[in-house]
DRENDO-1510 file (C-alpha; in Angstrom, 1 decimal, always signed):
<recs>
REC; n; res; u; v; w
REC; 1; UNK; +45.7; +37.8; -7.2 .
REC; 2; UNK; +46.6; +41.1; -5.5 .
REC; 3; UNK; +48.5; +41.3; -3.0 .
REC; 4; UNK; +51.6; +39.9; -4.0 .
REC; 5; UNK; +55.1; +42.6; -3.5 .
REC; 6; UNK; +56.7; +40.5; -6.5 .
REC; 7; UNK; +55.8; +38.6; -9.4 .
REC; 8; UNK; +53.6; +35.4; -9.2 .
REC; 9; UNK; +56.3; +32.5; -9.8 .
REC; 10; UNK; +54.3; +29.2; -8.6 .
REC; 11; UNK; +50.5; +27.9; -8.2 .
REC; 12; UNK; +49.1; +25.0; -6.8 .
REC; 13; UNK; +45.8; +23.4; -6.4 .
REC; 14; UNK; +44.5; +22.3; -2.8 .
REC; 15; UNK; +43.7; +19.0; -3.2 .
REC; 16; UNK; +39.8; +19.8; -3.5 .
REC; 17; UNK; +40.1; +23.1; -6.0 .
REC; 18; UNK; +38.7; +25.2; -3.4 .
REC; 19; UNK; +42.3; +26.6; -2.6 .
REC; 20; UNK; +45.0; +28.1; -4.9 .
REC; 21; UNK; +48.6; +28.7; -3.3 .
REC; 22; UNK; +50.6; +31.2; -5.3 .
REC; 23; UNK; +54.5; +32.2; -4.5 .
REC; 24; UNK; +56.2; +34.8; -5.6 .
REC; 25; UNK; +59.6; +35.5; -6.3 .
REC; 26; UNK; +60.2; +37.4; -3.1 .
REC; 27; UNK; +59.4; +34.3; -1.3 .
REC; 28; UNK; +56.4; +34.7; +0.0 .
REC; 29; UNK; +53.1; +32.4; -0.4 .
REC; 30; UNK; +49.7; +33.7; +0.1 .
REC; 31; UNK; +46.5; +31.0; +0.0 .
REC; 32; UNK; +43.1; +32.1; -1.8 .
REC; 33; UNK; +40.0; +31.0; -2.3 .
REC; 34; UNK; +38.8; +30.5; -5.1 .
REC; 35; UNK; +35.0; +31.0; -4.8 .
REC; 36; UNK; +35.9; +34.8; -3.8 .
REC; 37; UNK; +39.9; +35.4; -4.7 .
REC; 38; UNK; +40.2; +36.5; -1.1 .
REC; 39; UNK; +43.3; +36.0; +0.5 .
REC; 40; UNK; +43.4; +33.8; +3.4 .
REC; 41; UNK; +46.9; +32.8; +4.8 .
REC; 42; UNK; +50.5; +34.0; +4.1 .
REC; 43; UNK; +53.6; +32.5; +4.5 .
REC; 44; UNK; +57.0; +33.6; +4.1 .
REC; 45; UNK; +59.5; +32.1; +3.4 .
REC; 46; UNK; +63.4; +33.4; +3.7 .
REC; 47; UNK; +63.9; +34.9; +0.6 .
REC; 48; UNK; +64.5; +33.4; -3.1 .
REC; 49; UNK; +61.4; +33.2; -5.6 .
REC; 50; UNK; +59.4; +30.4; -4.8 .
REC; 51; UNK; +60.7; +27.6; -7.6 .
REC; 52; UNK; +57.8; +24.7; -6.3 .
REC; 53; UNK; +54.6; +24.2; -4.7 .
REC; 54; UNK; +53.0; +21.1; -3.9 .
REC; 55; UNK; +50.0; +20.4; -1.6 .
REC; 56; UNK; +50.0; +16.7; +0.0 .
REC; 57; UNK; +47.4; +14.3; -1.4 .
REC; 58; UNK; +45.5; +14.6; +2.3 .
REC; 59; UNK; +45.9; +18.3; +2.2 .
REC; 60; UNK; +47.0; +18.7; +5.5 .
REC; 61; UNK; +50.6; +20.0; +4.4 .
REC; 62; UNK; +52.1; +22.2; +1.7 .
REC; 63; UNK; +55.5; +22.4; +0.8 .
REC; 64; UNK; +57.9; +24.9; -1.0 .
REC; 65; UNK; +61.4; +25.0; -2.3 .
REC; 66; UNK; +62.8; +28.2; -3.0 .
REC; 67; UNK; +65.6; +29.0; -5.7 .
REC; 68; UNK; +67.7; +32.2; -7.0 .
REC; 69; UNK; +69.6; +34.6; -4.5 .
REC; 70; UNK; +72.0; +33.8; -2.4 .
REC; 71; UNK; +72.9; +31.3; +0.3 .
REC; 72; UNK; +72.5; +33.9; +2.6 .
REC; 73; UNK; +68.9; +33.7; +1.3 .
REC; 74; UNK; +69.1; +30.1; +2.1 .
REC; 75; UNK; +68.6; +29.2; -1.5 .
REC; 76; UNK; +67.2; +25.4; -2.3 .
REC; 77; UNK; +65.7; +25.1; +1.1 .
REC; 78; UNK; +62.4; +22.6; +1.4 .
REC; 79; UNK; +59.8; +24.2; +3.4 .
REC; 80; UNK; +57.0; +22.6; +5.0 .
REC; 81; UNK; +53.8; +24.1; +6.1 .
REC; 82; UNK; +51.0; +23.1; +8.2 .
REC; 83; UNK; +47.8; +24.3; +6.4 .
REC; 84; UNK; +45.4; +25.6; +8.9 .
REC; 85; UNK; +42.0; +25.0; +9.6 .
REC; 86; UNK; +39.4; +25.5; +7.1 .
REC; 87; UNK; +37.5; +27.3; +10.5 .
REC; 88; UNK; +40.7; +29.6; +10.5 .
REC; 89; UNK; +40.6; +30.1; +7.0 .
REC; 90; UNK; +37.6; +32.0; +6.9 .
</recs>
């Protein structure tokens, strides 16, 4: 998984395998596939290592929490994010 400023703290499973999600603990979460480990989405997040990631059952949503830092980093925020596409994933 390169591409990633910080070391890999979290992965998750889209719901059908073809997707991992990893975070890292700069706060930022990139989306690959798996079939060719290319990158296809990043997220970031406001700072703090990415502590959780969960994909909904549906797939339609993931969601992150973020830990470590400082407030200012807004530290134990929930974050939800809209997965995209799977025509603007490739």
């Amino acid at each position: 998984l390169k591409g990633h400023e910080y070391t890999i703290s979290q992965l998750a499973f889209y719901p059908n395998g073809t997707i991992l999600a990893s975070g890292d603990a700069g706060g930022t979460i990139r989306l690959w596939d798996i079939s060719t480990g290319k990158s296809l989405k990043t997220f970031n997040t406001s700072g703090g290592y990415v502590s959780k990631l969960l994909f909904a059952p549906d797939g339609t949503t993931l969601t992150s929490t973020n830990s470590g830092g400082s407030l200012q980093n807004h530290v134990g925020t929930i974050f939800v994010w809209d997965m995209p596409s799977k025509q603007m994933l490739k």
